[in-house]
C-alpha positions in Angstrom: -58.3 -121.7 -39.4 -57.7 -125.6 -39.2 -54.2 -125.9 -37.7 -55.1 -123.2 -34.6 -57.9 -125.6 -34.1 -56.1 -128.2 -33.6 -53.4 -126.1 -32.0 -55.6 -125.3 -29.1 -56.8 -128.7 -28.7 -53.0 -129.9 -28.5 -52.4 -127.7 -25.7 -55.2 -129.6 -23.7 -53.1 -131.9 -21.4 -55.8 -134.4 -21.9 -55.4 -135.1 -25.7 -52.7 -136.6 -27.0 -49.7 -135.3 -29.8 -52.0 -136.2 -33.0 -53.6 -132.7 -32.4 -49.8 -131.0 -32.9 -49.3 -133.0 -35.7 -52.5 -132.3 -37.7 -52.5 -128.7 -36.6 -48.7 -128.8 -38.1 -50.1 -130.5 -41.5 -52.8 -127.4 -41.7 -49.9 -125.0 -40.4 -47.2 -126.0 -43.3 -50.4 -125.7 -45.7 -50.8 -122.4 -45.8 -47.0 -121.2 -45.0 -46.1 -123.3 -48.5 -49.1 -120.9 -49.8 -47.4 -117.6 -48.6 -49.8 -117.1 -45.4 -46.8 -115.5 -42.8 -49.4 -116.2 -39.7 -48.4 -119.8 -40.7 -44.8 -119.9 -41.2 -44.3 -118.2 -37.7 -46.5 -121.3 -36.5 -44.5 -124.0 -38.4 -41.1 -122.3 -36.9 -42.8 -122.5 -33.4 -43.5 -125.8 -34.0 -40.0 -127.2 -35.6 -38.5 -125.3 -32.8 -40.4 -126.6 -29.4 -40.2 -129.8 -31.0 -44.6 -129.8 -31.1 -46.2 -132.8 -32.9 -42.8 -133.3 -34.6 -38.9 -133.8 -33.8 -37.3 -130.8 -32.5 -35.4 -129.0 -35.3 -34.3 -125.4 -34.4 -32.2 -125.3 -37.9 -35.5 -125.9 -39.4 -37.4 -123.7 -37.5 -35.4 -120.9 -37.6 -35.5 -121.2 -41.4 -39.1 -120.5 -41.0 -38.8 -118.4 -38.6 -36.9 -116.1 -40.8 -39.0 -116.6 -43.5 -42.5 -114.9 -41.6 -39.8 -112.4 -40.2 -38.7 -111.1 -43.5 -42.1 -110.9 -44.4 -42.9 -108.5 -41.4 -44.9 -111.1 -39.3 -44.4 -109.6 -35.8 -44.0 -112.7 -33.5 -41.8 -113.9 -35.7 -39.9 -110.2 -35.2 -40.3 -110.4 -32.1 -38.6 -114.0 -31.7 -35.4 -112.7 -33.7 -35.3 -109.8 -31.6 -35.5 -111.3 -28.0 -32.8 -114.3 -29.3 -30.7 -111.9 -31.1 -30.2 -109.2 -27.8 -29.8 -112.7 -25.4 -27.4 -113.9 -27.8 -28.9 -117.4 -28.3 -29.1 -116.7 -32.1 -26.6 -115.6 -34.4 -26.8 -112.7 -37.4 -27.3 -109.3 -38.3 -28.7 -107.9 -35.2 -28.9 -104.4 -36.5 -30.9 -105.7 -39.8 -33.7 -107.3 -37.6 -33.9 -104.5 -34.6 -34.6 -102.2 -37.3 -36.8 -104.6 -39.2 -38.5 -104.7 -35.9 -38.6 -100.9 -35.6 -40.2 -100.3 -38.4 -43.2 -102.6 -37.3 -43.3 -101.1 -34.4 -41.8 -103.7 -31.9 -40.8 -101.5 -28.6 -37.9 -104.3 -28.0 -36.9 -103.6 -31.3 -36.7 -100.4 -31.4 -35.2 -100.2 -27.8 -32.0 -102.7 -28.6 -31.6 -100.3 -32.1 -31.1 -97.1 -29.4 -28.9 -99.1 -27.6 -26.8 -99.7 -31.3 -27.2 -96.2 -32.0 -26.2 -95.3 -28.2 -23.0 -97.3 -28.5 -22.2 -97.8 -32.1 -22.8 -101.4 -32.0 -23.5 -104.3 -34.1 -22.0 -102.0 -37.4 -24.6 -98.9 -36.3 -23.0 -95.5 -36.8 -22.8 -93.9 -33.1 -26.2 -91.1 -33.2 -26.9 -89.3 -30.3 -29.9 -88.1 -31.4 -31.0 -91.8 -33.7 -30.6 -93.1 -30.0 -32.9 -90.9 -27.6 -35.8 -91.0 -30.8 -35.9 -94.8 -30.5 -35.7 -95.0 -26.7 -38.4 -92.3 -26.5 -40.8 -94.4 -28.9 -40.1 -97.4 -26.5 -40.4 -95.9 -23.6 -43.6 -94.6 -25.3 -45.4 -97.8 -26.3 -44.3 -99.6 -22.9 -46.2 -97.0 -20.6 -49.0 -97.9 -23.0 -49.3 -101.5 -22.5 -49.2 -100.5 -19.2 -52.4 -98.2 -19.0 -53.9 -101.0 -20.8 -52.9 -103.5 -18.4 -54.8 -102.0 -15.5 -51.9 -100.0 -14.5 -49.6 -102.7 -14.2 -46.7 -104.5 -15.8 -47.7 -107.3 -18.3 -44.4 -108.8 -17.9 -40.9 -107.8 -16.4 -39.3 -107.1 -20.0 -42.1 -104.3 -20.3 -41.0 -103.2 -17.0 -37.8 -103.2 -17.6 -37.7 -101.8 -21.1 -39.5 -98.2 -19.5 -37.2 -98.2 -16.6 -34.5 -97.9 -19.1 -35.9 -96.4 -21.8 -36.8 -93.7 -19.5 -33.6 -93.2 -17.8 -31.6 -93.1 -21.1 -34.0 -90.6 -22.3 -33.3 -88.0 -19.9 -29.1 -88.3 -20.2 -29.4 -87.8 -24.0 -32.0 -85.1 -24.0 -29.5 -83.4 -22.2 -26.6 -84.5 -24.2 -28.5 -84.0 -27.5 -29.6 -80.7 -26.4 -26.1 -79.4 -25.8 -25.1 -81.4 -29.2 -27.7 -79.0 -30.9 -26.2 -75.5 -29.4 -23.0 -76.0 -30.7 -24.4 -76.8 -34.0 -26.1 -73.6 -34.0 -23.1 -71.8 -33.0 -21.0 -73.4 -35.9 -23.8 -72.6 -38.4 -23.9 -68.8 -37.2 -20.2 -68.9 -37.0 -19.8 -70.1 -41.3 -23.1 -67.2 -41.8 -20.3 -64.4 -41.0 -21.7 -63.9 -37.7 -19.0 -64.6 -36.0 -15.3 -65.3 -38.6 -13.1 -68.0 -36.8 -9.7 -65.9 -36.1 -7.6 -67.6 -38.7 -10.3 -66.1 -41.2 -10.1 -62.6 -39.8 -8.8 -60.0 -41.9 -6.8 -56.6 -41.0 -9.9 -53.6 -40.9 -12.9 -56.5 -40.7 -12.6 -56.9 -36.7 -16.1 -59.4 -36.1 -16.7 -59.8 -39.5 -17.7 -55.9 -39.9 -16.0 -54.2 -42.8 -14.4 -51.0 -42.4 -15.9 -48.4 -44.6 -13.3 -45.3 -45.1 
């Protein structure tokens, strides 16, 4: 539409800052009319400071805005300034936010919550190696579809990680299940806790006379 027009032409080193202002004009257009696209643009813009003076208040409030309406850049951009800590909130609210969308940095800082029990996340083993698995998952993709290479080191890193934390808590997780099991057959009578035990029931077996 009209403001990426004039967005693209901005970027040409050869034209001057008009284009960022007219492409911000068409940009705060459509956010006012709901469009998120838009209001992802119109933080971008407040916050570089493009074709206007540089307001990060201002542009985070917009920011937030296409955020809480599930624009994914705009995810994307709470998430990364969140987990570098050059924003301030509730990073748990917007990791899962950006979970639920699908955002592999998202849902790789929510394991790391779930890992720890940080940021007001209940400590889950299991929570944890299901979000660093997805991650993991959806960064060896953009891989493949990268030629078999990197797009960027944060991809890189992210499946290094991811992939390293997976194996510990499979392992963890898988010894976290057993003794569930064993606690479940344990209050089924298959095996009664020796406080429990009765005089003639050795193993839980009555004693028929």
């Amino acid at each position: 539409y009209c403001g990426k027009c004039f967005e693209e032409t901005g970027d040409d080193k050869y034209y001057s800052n008009d284009y960022y202002e007219t492409a911000l004009e068409w940009y705060k257009k459509a956010a006012d009319h709901g469009h998120v696209d838009a209001q992802c643009k119109v933080g971008e813009f407040y916050y570089e400071g493009k074709g206007v003076r540089r307001d990060t208040s201002l542009g985070l409030e917009w920011y937030v805005k296409a955020a809480e309406n599930n624009q994914k850049d705009a995810l994307l951009f709470m998430v990364e300034g969140l987990s570098k800590g050059t924003l301030n909130g509730n990073a748990a609210k917007w990791y899962k936010k950006a979970a639920e969308a699908g955002i592999y940095l998202g849902e790789y800082h929510l394991a790391i919550c779930y890992e720890n029990g940080k940021n007001g996340v209940t400590k889950d083993a299991k929570k944890a190696l299901e979000y660093y698995r997805s991650a993991k998952e959806k960064t060896e993709q953009l891989y493949w579809d990268n030629d078999n290479d990197w797009p960027n080191n944060t991809v890189s890193e992210v499946w290094k990680m991811s992939d390293k934390k997976v194996k510990e808590l499979t392992t963890i997780v898988s010894k976290l299940d057993k003794k569930e099991q064993a606690k479940q057959k344990a209050g089924k009578g298959g095996v009664i806790p020796p406080k429990e035990r009765q005089f003639g029931q050795p193993n839980g077996n009555p004693r028929h006379n």
